[in-house]
N, C-alpha and C positions, 0 to 999 in steps of 0.2 A: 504494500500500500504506500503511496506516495502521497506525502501531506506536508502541511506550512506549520510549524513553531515560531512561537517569536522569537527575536531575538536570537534564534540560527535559524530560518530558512524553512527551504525546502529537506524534507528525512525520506528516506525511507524504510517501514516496518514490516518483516513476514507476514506475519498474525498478529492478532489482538485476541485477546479472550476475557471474560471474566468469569471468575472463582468465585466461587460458593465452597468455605469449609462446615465442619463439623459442628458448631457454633452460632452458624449463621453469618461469619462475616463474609463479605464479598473482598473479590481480589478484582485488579486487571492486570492482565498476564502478558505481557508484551513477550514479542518470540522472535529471537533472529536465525535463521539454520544457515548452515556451514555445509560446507561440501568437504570432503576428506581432503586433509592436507591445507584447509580455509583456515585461518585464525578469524575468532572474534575481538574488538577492541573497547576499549574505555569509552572512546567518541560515543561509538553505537550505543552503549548500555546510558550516558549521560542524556547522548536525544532522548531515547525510550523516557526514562524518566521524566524528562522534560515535559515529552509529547502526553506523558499520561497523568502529571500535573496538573496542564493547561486543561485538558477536555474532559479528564475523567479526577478531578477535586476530591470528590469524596471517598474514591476506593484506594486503597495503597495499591501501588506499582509492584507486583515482583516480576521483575526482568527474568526470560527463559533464554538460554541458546541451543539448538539442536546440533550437536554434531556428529558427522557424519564420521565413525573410525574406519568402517570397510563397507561393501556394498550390502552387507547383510547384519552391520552392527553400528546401534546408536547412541550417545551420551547423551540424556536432559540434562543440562546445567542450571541452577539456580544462581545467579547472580547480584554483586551488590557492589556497591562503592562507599570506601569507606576514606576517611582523612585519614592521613597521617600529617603531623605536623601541618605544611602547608600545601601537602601533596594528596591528589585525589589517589586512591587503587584503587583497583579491580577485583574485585574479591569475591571465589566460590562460596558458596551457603550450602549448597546439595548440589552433590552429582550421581546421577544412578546411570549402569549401563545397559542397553535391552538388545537383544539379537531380533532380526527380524526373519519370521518366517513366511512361508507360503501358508494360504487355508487348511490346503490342504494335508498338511504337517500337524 
């Protein structure tokens, strides 16, 4: 999805979703996927954020990245940025790995 942020532009995001957990609170789940051998970056997870700030106020933001290890095996990432000093990082929260099969399997 290609959309406008203020104050950076034009973004673009995989997916959007929103969460519903166990409690009742809702999420929006912003998603970036990766192709094997793709990195994801800071930038990307900062827009996400930003973009789900601006439009989506009332739900928290948990940033996903999908990546892709081989053509039949996937990483969810959970994502977050955290300060240090005066420095943003990049920082995993959950990462789980899934194999993908046929139905038929």
């Amino acid at each position: 999805m290609r959309t406008t942020v203020k104050s950076i532009g034009q973004i673009e995001i995989d997916e959007i979703y929103i969460g519903l957990n166990k409690v009742g609170e809702h999420f929006i789940i912003s998603c970036q996927a990766m192709s094997i051998g793709d990195r994801f970056g800071i930038v990307q997870v900062m827009q996400d954020l930003e973009f789900c700030q601006q439009r989506y106020a009332d739900l928290q933001c948990r940033p996903i990245a999908l990546q892709f290890l081989s053509v039949s095996d996937i990483a969810i990432i959970e994502l977050t940025i955290e300060q240090e000093e005066e420095l943003d990082r990049l920082s995993v929260v959950d990462e789980k790995h899934y194999g993908l099969v046929k139905d038929s399997e």
